[in-house]
C-alpha positions as a printed NumPy array, in Angstrom:
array([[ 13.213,  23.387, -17.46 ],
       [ 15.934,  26.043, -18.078],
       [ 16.719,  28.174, -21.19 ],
       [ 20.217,  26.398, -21.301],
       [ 18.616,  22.85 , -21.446],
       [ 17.159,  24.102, -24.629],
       [ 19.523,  26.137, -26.363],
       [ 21.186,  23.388, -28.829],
       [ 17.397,  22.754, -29.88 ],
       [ 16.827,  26.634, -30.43 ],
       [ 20.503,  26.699, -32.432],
       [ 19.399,  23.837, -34.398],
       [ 15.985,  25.694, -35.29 ],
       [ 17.607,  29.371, -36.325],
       [ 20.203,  27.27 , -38.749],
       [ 17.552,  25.593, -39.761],
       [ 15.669,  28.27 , -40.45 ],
       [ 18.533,  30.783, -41.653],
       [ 20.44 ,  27.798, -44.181],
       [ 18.402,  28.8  , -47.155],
       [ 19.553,  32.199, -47.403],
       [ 23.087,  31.914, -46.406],
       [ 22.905,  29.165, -48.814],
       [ 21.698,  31.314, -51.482],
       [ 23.898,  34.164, -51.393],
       [ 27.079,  31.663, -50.863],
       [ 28.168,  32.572, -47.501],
       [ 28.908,  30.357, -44.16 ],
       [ 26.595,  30.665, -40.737],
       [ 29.267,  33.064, -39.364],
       [ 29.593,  35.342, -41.956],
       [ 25.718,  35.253, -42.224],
       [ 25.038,  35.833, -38.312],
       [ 27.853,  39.144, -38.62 ],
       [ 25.759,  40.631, -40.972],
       [ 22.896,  39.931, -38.77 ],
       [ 24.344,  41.418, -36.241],
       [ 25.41 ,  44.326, -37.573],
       [ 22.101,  45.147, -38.805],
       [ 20.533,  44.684, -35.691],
       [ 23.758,  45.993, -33.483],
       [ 24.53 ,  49.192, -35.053],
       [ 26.164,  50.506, -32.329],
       [ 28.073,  47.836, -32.045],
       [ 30.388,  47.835, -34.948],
       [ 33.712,  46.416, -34.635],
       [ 35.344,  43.486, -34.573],
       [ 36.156,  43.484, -30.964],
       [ 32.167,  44.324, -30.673],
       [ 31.252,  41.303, -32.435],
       [ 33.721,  39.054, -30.347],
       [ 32.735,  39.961, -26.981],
       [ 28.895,  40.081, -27.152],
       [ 28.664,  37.26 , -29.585],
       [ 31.333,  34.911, -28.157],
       [ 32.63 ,  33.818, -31.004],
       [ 36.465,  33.559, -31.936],
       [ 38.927,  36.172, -32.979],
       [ 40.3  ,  34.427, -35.746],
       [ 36.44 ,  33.365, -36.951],
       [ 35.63 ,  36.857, -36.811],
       [ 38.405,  38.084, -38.911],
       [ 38.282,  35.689, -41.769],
       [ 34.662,  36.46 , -42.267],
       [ 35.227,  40.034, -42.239],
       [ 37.556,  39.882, -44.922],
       [ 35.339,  37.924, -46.929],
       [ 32.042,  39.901, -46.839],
       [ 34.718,  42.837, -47.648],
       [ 35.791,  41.289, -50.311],
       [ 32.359,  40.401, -51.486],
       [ 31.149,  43.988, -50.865],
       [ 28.855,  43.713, -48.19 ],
       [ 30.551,  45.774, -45.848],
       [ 33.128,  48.312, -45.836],
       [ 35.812,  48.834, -42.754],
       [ 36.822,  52.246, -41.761],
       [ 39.856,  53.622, -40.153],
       [ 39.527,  56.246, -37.212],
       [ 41.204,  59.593, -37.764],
       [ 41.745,  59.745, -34.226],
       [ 42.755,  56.548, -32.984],
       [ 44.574,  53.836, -35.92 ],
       [ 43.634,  50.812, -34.603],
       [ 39.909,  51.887, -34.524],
       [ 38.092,  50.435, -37.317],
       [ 34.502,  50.589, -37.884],
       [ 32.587,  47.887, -39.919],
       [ 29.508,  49.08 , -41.489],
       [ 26.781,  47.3  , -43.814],
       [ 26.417,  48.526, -47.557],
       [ 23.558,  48.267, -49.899],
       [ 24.527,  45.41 , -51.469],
       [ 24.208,  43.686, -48.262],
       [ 20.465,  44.937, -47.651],
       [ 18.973,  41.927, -49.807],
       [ 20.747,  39.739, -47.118],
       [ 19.696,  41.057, -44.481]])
């Protein structure tokens, strides 16, 4: 048996597993698995980031960024450097979460 003949048993199992917090703090699967990730990814902290290595949509990605913003859990910030850089990062508020 492969890994791949199991993996919509293994999703099923982590959302089944993960629905009572997301749940709890009123927030969807996606916007609970960025947080996730950026807690376990800190070195990978963009949007872009997120996108590539977790497959998941560009428009998905952006809506739920904008809503843990708005519901303080992270905070974006703009590169001095380079404009279009932005870094997401995880604030204390979000540390119950995760």
């Amino acid at each position: 048996m492969h890994f791949w003949d199991q993996h919509k048993t293994i999703t099923c199992y982590y959302e089944t597993l993960t629905r009572s917090v997301y749940e709890k703090y009123q927030l969807t699967q996606m916007e609970y698995d960025i947080l996730m990730f950026l807690y376990n990814n800190p070195q990978y902290n963009t949007a872009a980031d997120i996108v590539k290595i977790r497959k998941s949509t560009k428009s998905h990605v952006s809506t739920s960024l904008k809503f843990l913003e708005e519901k303080g859990l992270i905070e974006k910030k703009q590169s001095e450097e380079n404009k279009k850089h932005i870094e997401i990062f995880l604030l204390d508020s979000a540390q119950e979460i995760v």
